[in-house]
C-alpha positions in Angstrom: 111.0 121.3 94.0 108.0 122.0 95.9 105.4 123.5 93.1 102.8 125.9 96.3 100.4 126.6 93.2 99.5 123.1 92.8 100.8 122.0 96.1 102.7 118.9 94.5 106.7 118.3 94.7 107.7 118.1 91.0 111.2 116.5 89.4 112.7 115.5 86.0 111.9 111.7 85.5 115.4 111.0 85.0 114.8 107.5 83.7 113.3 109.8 80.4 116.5 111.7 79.6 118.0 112.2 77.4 115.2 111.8 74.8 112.7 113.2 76.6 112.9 116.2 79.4 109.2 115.0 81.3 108.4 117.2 84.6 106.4 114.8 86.4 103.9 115.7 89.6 104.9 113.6 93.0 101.3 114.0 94.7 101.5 111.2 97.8 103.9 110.3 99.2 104.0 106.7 97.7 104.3 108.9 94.4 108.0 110.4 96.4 108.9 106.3 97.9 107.8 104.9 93.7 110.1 107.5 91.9 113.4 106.7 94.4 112.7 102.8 93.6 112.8 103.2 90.3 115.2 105.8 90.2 113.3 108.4 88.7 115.5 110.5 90.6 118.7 109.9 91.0 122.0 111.1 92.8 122.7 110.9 96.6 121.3 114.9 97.0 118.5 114.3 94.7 117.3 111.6 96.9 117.5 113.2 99.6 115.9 115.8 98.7 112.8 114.1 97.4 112.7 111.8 100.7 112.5 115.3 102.7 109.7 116.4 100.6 108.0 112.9 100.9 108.0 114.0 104.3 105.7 116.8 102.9 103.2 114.7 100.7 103.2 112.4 104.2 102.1 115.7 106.3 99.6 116.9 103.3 97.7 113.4 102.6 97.0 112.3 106.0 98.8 114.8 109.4 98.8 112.0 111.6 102.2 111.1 113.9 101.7 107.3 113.1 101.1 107.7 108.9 103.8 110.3 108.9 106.2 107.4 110.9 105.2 104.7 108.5 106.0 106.9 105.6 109.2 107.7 106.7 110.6 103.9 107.3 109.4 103.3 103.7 110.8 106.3 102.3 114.2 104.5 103.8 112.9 101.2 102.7 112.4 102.5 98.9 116.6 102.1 98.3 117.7 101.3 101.9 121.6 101.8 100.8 120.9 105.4 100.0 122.7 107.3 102.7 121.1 110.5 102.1 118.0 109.6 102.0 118.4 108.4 105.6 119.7 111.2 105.9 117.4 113.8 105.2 114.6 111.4 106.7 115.9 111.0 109.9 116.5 115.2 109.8 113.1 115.6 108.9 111.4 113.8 111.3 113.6 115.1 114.4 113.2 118.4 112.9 109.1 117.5 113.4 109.4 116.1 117.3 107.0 118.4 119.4 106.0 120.5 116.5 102.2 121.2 116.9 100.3 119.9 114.0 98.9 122.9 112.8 102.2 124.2 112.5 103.6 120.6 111.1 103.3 121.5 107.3 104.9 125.1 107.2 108.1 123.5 109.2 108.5 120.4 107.0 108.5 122.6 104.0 110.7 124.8 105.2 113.4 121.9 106.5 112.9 119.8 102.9 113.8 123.5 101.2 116.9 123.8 103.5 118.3 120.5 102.9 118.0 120.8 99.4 119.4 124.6 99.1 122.5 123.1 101.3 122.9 120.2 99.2 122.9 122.4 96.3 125.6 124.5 97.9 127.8 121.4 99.1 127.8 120.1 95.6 128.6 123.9 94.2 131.8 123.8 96.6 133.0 120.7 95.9 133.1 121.7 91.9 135.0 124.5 92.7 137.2 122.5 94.7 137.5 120.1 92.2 138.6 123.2 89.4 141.0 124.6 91.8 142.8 121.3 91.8 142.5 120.7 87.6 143.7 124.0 87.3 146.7 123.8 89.7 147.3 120.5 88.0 147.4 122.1 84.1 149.7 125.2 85.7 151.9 122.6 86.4 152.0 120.3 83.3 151.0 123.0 80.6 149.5 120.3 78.8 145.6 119.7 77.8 143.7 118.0 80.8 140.7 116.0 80.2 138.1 115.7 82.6 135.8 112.7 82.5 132.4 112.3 83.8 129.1 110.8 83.8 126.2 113.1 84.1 122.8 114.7 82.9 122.3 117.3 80.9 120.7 119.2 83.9 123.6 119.4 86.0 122.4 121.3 88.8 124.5 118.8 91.3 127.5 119.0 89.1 128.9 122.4 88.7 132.8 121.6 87.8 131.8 120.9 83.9 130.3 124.4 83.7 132.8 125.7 85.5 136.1 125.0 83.1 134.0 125.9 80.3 134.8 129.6 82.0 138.5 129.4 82.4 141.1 129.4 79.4 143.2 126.5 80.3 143.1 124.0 77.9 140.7 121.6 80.0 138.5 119.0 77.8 135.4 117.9 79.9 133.6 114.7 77.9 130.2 113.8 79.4 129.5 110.0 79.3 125.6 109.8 79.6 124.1 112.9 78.1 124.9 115.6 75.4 125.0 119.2 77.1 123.0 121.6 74.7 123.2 124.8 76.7 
């Protein structure tokens, strides 16, 4: 997330959890490229997301058409199988064609905040999706289901987990990775 007081893009170091929860500042854009390559963020949306916003550290260290290009073919070049990260790169920067520069930051902000509220939304969706389908399986069967998954404790990109904890079936959700303490 884009922290305006400080004007840095901040993210849970994900190679920290679960022992530590560390909030660490992204403040170039090499900072965004570094913690992609070694997967301080993780997750096809996460990536994504924090390519867009290297967009933004690109536009904030140096708002110059040919720095902002380089930046962006080694944003893809930090994990080049990443789909999303593509993804929301090539967004971004068509998003930016013909934008005046002093207009350049406010519009890159406000595309890396879209793609990441959307991703946040497709991934809601596809948990509830997902519960639909559990629970139309257990209606049928009557029996205990278990879902299985891998995941961090701060599932913002995985919403199915929290989501059985709310119904009264009997559904069993066993995380792989990380304990949930909420």
């Amino acid at each position: 997330w884009f922290d305006e007081k400080n004007q840095t893009v901040k993210i849970i170091d994900q190679t920290k959890l679960p022992h530590q929860f560390i909030i660490k500042d992204l403040k170039t854009v090499k900072d965004a490229i570094n913690a992609i390559k070694v997967m301080e963020v993780r997750g096809a949306p996460l990536i994504g997301g924090t390519a867009a916003y290297g967009i933004v550290l690109a536009i904030m260290e140096k708002n110059d058409p040919n720095f902002i290009k380089k930046s962006s073919e080694e944003l893809i070049q930090s994990r080049p199988t990443a789909i999303n990260l593509k993804w929301a790169v090539d967004r971004m920067m068509k998003k930016l064609s013909g934008v005046n520069n002093n207009e350049l930051l406010k519009v890159a902000l406000d595309e890396a905040k879209a793609i990441c509220e959307e991703d946040v939304k497709f991934c809601e969706n596809i948990g509830l999706n997902g519960l639909k389908i559990i629970e139309e399986i257990y209606n049928k069967k009557k029996e205990p289901f278990v879902y299985y998954y891998t995941t961090g404790r701060y599932r913002k990109y995985n919403t199915m987990p929290i989501d059985l904890h709310k119904t009264s079936h009997g559904i069993h959700d066993f995380c792989t990775k990380y304990l949930n303490k909420e």
